[in-house]
C-alpha positions in Angstrom: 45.1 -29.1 1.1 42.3 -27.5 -1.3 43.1 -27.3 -4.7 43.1 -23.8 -6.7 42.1 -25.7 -9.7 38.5 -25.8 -11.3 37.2 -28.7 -11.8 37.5 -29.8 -15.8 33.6 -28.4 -16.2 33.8 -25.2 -14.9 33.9 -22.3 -16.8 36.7 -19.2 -15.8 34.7 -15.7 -16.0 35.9 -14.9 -18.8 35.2 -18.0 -20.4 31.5 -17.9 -19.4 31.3 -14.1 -20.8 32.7 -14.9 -24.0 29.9 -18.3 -24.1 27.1 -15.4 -23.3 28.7 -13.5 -26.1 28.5 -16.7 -28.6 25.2 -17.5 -27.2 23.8 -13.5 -27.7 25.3 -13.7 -31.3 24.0 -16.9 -32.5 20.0 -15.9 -31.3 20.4 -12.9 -33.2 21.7 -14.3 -36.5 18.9 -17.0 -35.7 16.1 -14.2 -35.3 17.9 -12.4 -38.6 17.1 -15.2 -40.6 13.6 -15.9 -39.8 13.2 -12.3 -41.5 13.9 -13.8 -44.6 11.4 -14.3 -46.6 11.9 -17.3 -49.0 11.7 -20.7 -46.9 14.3 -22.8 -48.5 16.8 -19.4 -48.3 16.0 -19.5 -44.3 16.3 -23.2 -44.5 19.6 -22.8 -45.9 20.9 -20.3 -43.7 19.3 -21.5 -40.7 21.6 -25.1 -41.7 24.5 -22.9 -42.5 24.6 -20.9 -38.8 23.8 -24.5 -37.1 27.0 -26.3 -38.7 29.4 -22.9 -38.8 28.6 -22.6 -35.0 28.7 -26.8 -34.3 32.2 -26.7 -36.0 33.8 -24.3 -34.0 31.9 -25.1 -31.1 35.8 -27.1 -29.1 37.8 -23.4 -30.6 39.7 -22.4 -27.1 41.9 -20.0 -28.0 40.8 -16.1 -26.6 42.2 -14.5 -29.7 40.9 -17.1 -32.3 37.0 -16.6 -30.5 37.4 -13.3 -30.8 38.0 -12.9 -34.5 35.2 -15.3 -35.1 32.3 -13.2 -32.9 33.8 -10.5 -35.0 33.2 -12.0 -38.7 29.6 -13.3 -36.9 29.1 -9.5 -36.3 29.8 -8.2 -39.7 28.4 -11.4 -41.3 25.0 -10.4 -39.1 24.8 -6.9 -40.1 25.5 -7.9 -43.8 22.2 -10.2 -43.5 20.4 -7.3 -41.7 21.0 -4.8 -44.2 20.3 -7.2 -47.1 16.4 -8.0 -45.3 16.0 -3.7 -44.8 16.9 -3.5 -48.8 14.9 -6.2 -49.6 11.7 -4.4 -47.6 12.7 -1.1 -49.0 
């Protein structure tokens, strides 16, 4: 008899949406920060983006990922409209 179960690897739909999401989120704070113009500031924040994202990287619970892509989000758009005054 076949089993329904995935193997311990494989991702659920969902799962592998939300990973793209994650994934999509993390390039784009990554491509924020090379805006920045003062090397040890992107070195800083490129360090600080590396660890937040390694420490949550195990976080399985839908509603818990959720809120974290959220702060991402805002945190993003806080460092994008920070480099747009900064040019301004």
């Amino acid at each position: 008899m076949a089993s329904s179960r995935l193997p311990p690897s494989a991702l659920t739909l969902k799962q592998f949406l939300r990973r793209q999401q994650v994934l999509h989120l993390y390039r784009k704070i990554l491509q924020a920060i090379q805006q920045v113009p003062n090397e040890a500031d992107r070195h800083y924040l490129r360090d600080w983006a590396r660890d937040e994202f390694k420490r949550n990287k195990g976080a399985t619970e839908e509603d818990t990922i959720r809120m974290m892509i959220t702060q991402g989000n805002l945190q993003l758009q806080e460092l994008e409209r920070t480099l747009k005054l900064a040019k301004s």
